[in-house]
NUMAR-125045 format. One line per 8 residues: number of its first residue (from 1); their letters; for each residue x, y, z of C-alpha. Coordinates in Angstrom, 1 decimal. Example, Ala and Ser with C-alpha at 12.3 -4.5 7.8 and 13.67 -1.06 7.14 Angstrom:
1	as	12.3,-4.5,7.8  13.7,-1.1,7.1
***
This chain:
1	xxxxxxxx	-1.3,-0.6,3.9  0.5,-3.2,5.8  3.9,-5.1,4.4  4.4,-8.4,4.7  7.6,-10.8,5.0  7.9,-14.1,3.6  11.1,-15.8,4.7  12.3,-19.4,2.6
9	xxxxxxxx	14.5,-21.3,4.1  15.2,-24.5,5.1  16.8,-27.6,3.4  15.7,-29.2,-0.1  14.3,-27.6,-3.4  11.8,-25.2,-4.2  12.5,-22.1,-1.8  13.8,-19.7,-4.5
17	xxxxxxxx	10.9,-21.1,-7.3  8.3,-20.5,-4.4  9.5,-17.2,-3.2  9.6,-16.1,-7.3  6.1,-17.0,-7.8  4.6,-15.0,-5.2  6.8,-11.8,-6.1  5.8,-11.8,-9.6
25	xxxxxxxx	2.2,-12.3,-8.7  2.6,-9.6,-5.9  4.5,-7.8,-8.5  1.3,-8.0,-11.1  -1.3,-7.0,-8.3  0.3,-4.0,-8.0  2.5,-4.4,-5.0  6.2,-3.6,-4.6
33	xxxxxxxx	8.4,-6.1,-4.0  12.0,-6.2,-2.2  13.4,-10.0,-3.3  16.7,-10.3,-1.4  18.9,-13.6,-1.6  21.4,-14.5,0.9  23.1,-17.1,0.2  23.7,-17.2,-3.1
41	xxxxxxxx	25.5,-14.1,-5.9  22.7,-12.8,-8.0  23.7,-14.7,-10.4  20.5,-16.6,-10.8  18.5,-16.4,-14.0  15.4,-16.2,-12.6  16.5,-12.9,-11.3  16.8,-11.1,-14.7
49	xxxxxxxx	13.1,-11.5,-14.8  12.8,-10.3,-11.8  15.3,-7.2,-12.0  12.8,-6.4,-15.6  9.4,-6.2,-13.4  8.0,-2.7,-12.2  8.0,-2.4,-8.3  10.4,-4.7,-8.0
57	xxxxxxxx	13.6,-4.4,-6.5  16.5,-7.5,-6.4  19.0,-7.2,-3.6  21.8,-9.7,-3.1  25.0,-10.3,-1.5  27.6,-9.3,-3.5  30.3,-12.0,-1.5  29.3,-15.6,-1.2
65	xxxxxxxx	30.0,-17.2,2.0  28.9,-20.9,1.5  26.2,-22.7,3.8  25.5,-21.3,6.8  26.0,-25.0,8.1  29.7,-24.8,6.7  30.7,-21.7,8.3  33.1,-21.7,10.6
73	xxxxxxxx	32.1,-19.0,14.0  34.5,-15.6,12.1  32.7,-16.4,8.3  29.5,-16.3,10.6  30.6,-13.0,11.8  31.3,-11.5,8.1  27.9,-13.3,6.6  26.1,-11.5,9.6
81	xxxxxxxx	27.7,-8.1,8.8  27.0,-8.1,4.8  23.7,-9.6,5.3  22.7,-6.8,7.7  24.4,-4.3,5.4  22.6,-5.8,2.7  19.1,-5.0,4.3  20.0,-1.7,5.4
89	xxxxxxxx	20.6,-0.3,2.0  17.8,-1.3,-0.3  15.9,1.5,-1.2  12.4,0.2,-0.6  13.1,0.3,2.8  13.3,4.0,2.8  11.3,5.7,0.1  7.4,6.7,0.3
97	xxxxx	4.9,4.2,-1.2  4.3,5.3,-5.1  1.3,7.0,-6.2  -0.7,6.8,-9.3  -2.7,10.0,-10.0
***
């Protein structure tokens, strides 16, 4: 089976509530699930739902680094380097697909 990637982004409301509502459904078909957030701390609420759901694993930036838009060219740099980390070291990435007997 095939992943898919759904990215949020852009300005005004909803991105986070959209991007929720898709992973729990994915999450209830079945499917697993990597929900990372960049630009905020994981200290969201609608995380600890999230963080409670089978096949599904939360990844987030430990350091917050603003708005992209705020950023000067060297907090680029270090958003760009823990972001990357970030991605690298969720473990969905790199185990097997489960398997029900």
């Amino acid at each position: 089976m095939q992943g898919m990637i759904h990215l949020y982004c852009g300005d005004g409301k909803g991105k986070t509530t959209a991007a929720v509502g898709l992973s729990v459904r994915a999450a209830g078909a079945g499917k697993r699930v990597l929900f990372a957030q960049f630009l905020k701390d994981g200290s969201s609420s609608e995380l600890n739902i999230l963080r409670a759901l089978p096949n599904v694993e939360v990844a987030c930036c430990e350091q917050n680094f603003g708005f992209f838009k705020s950023m000067d060219g060297q907090t680029k740099a270090a958003a760009r380097l823990a972001y990357s980390a970030l991605i690298c070291s969720c473990s969905m990435r790199r185990s097997p697909p489960a398997t029900t007997a």
